[in-house]
C-alpha atoms as one frame of an Amber mdcrd trajectory, in Angstrom:
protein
  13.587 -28.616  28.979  16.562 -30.725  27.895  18.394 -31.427  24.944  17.103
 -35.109  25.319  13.547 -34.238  25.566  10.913 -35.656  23.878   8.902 -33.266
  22.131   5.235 -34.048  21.887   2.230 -32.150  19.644   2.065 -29.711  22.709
   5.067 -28.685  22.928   6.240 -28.242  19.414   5.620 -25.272  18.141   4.505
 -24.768  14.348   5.815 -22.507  12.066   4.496 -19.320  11.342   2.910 -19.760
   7.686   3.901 -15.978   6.164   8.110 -16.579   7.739   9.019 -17.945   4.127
   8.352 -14.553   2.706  10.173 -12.508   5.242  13.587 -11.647   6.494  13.626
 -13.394   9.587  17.200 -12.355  10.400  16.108  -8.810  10.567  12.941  -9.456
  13.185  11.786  -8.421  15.388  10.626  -5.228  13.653  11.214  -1.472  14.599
   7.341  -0.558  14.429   6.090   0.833  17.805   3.826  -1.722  19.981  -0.254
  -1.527  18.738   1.110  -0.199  15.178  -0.841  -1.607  12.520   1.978  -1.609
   9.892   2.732  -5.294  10.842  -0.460  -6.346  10.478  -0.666  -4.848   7.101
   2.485  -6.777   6.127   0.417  -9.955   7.623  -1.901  -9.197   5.195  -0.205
  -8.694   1.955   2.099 -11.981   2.698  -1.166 -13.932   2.551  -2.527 -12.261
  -0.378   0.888 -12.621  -2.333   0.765 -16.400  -1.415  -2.367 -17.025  -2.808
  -1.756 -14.765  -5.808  -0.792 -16.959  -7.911   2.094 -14.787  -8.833   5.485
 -15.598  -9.672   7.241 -14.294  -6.977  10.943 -14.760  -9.108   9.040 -11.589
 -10.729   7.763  -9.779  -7.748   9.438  -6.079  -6.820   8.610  -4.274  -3.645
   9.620  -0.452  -3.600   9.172   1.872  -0.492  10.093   5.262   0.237  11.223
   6.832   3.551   9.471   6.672   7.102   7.764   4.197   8.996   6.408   2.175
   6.119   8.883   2.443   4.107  10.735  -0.154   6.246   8.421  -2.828   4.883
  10.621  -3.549   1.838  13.328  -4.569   4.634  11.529  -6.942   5.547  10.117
  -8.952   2.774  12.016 -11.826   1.140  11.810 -10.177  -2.125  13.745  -8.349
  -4.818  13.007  -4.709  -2.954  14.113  -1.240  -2.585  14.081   1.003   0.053
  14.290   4.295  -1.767  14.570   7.909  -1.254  11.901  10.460   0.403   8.877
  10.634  -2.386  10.550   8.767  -4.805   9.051   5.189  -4.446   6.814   5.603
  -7.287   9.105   6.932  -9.862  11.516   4.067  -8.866   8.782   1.653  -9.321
   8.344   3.037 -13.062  11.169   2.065 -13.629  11.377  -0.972 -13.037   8.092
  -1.141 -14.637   9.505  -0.150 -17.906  12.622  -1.869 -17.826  11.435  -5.577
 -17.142   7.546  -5.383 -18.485   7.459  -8.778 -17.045   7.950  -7.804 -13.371
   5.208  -7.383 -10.886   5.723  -4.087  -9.273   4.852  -3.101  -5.567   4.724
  -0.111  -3.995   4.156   0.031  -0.091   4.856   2.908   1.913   2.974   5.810
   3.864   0.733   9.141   3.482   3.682  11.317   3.862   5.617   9.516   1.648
   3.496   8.789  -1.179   1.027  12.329  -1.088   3.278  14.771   0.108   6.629
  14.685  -0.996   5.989  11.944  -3.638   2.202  13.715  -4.482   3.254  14.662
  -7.971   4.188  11.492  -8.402   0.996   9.421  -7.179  -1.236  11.608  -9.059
   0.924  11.435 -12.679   1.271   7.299 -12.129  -2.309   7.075 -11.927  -3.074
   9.428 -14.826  -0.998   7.595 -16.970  -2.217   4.636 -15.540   1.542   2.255
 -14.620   0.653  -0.932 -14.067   1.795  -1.304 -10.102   0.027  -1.750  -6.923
   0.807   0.702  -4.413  -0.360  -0.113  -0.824  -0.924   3.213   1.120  -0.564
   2.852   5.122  -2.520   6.029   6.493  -0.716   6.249   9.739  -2.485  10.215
   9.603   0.902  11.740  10.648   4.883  11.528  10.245   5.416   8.986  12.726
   9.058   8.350  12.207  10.257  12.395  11.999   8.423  13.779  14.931   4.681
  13.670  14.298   4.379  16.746  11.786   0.957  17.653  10.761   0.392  15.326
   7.238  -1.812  15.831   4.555  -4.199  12.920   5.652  -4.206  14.674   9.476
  -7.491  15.579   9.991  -8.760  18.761  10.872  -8.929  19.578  14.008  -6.365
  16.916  15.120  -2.986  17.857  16.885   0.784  17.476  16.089   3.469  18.746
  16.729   3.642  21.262  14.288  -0.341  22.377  14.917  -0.351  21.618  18.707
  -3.825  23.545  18.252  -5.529  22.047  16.012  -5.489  21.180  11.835  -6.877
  23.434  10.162  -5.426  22.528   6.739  -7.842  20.675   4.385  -7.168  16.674
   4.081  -6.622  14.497   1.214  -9.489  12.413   0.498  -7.003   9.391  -0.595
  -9.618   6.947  -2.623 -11.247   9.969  -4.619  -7.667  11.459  -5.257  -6.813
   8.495  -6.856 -10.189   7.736  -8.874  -9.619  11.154  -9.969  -6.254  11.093
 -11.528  -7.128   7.554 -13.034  -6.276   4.399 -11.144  -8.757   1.228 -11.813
  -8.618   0.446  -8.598  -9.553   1.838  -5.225 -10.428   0.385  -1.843  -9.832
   1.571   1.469  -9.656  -0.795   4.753  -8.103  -0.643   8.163  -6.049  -2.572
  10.438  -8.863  -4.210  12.020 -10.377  -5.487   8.807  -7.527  -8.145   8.143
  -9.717 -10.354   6.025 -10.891  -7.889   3.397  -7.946  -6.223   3.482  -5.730
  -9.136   2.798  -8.547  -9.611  -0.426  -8.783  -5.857  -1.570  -4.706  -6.340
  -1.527  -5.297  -9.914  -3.315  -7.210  -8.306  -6.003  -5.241  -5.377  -6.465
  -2.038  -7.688  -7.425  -3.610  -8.913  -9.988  -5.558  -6.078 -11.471  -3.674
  -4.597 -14.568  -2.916  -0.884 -14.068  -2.837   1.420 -11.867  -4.241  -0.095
  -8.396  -4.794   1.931  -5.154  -5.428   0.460  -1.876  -5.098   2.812   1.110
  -5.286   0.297   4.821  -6.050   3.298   8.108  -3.894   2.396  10.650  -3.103
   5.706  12.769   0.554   6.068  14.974  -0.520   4.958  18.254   2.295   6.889
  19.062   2.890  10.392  17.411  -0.926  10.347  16.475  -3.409   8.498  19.075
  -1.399   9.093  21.637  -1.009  13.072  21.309  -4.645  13.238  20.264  -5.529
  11.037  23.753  -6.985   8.677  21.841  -5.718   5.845  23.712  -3.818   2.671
  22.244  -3.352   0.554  19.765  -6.077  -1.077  21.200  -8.665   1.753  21.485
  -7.496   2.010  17.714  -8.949  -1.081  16.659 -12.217  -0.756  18.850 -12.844
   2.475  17.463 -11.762   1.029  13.814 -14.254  -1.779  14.828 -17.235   0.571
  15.785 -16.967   3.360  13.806 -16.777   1.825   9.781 -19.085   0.932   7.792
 -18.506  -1.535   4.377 -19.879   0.231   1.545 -18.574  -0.949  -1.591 -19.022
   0.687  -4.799 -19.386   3.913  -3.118 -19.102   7.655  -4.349 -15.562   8.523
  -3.390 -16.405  11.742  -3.299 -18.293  11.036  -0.321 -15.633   8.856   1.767
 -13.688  11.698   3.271 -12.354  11.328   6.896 -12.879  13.467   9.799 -11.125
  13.684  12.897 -13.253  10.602  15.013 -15.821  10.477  12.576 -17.436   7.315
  10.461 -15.249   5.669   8.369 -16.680   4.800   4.659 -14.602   1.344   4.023
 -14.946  -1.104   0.859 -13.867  -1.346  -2.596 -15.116   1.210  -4.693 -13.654
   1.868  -8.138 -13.345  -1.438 -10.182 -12.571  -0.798 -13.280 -10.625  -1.903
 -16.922  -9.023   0.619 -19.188  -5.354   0.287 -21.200  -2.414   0.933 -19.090
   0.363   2.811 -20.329   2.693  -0.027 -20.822  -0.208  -1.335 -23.441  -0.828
   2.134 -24.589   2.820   2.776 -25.303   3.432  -0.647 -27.214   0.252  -0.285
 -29.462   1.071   3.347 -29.876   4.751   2.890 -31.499   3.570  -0.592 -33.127
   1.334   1.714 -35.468   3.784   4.745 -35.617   6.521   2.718 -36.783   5.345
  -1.232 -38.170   7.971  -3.204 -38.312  10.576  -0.698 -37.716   9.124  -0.847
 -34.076  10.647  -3.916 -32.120  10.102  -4.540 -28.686  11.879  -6.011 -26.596
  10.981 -10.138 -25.605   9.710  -9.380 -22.526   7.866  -6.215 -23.591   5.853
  -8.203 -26.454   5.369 -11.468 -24.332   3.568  -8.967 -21.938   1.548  -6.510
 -24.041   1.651  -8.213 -27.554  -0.529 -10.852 -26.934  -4.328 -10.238 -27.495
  -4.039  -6.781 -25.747  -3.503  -7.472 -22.753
């Protein structure tokens, strides 16, 4: 088609709607084809836009591996951080702007392994972030090493016969240790994933939401599983929405069902809130925030 050519509503074509909130210079993206990471990042675009956040105040923070390359790509203040380290970074931030909206989004190996004593401490203490866990099952990026989400029985290459280590069970790990709120998904269920993720952004605390999407690679691949595509079939067939459910109960087994849904919904102070009402009575008026810590936590409670 030339310069000169007219261009007609057939030919023209539209903009993607989530391109204002990524890096477009740095696509097309390093994820393997049929990983679900990008669809993920589809998914949290659209539930950022319709947030109703101020996304002036809006940090991202990943760690190292496959989804930890997210940050890289979203037109946001972000940080691609060190191995295990994303949440302690995110703290930071946390503490040092109160105002800021702070994002965590990275992997299982990332976030439970390496960065386990982290997850569990951040949700004790309950940080107000949202960290968005993509359970690829394996170390996609370093050689598919067995993982703590790997299930048992499943190969890699550092159990080529089997795992026979027990798993994490992700949503009752993080019920346990305190976050207020929990929902699993995969990368098939775009739509309530893209809510969970909605709801999580604007939840106050410490807010968990863990999206399957295994490394059609390192993981399906090895395992003969088949593609990205089988992925999603078997995603498709094989979960079942239960919201509200005992997480005790929603451990994964190597090609088993898949418990899905939100399940721990809850309100209790986070530690921002705890920490300003704690040194407001210690100390009276001795104690004085700073702006941005009593715009956030000095009104009503909240």
């Amino acid at each position: 088609m030339g310069e000169d050519a007219l261009y007609t509503i057939d030919n023209v074509v539209p903009p993607n709607p989530i391109e204002n909130l990524l890096r477009m210079d740095r696509i097309p993206h390093i994820w393997c084809p049929g990983c679900g990471i990008g669809t993920t990042v589809n998914c949290f675009v659209r539930a950022l836009q319709t947030s109703g956040l101020d996304l002036d105040k809006v940090a991202i923070v990943s760690g190292i591996g496959c989804t930890g390359r997210v940050a890289g790509y979203i037109k946001l203040d972000s940080f691609h951080t060190t191995h295990g380290r994303a949440i302690p970074f995110a703290t930071g931030l946390k503490l040092a702007n109160p105002e800021l909206k702070v994002i965590v989004y990275s992997g299982d190996g990332d976030l439970t392994a390496i960065g386990g004593n982290h997850f569990i401490h951040a949700a004790r203490r309950n940080v107000d972030m949202t960290v968005i866990l993509i359970n690829n099952m394996t170390y996609g990026m370093t050689g598919g090493q067995v993982a703590p989400t790997t299930p048992i029985s499943a190969t890699a290459s550092t159990t080529p016969y089997g795992n026979f280590e027990q798993t994490f069970n992700l949503p009752f790990l993080a019920e346990s240790c305190g976050a207020v709120y929990v929902a699993r998904w995969t990368a098939f269920h775009v739509r309530h994933a893209t809510k969970s993720i909605k709801e999580a952004l604007t939840k106050k605390g410490f807010s968990f939401v863990e999206i399957l999407a295994a490394c059609p690679t390192l993981y399906s691949r090895r395992n003969k599983l088949g593609d990205g595509l089988d992925q999603m079939i078997y995603f498709r067939d094989h979960s079942e929405i239960k919201h509200g459910a005992d997480t005790k109960t929603v451990a994964l087994d190597f090609q088993g069902k898949i418990t899905v849904g939100k399940f721990v919904d809850i309100e209790r102070p986070s530690y921002q809130q705890l920490m300003y009402d704690h040194l407001k009575k210690k100390l009276g008026d001795q104690y004085i925030p700073s702006p941005e810590m009593k715009n956030v936590y000095g009104k009503n409670g909240n």
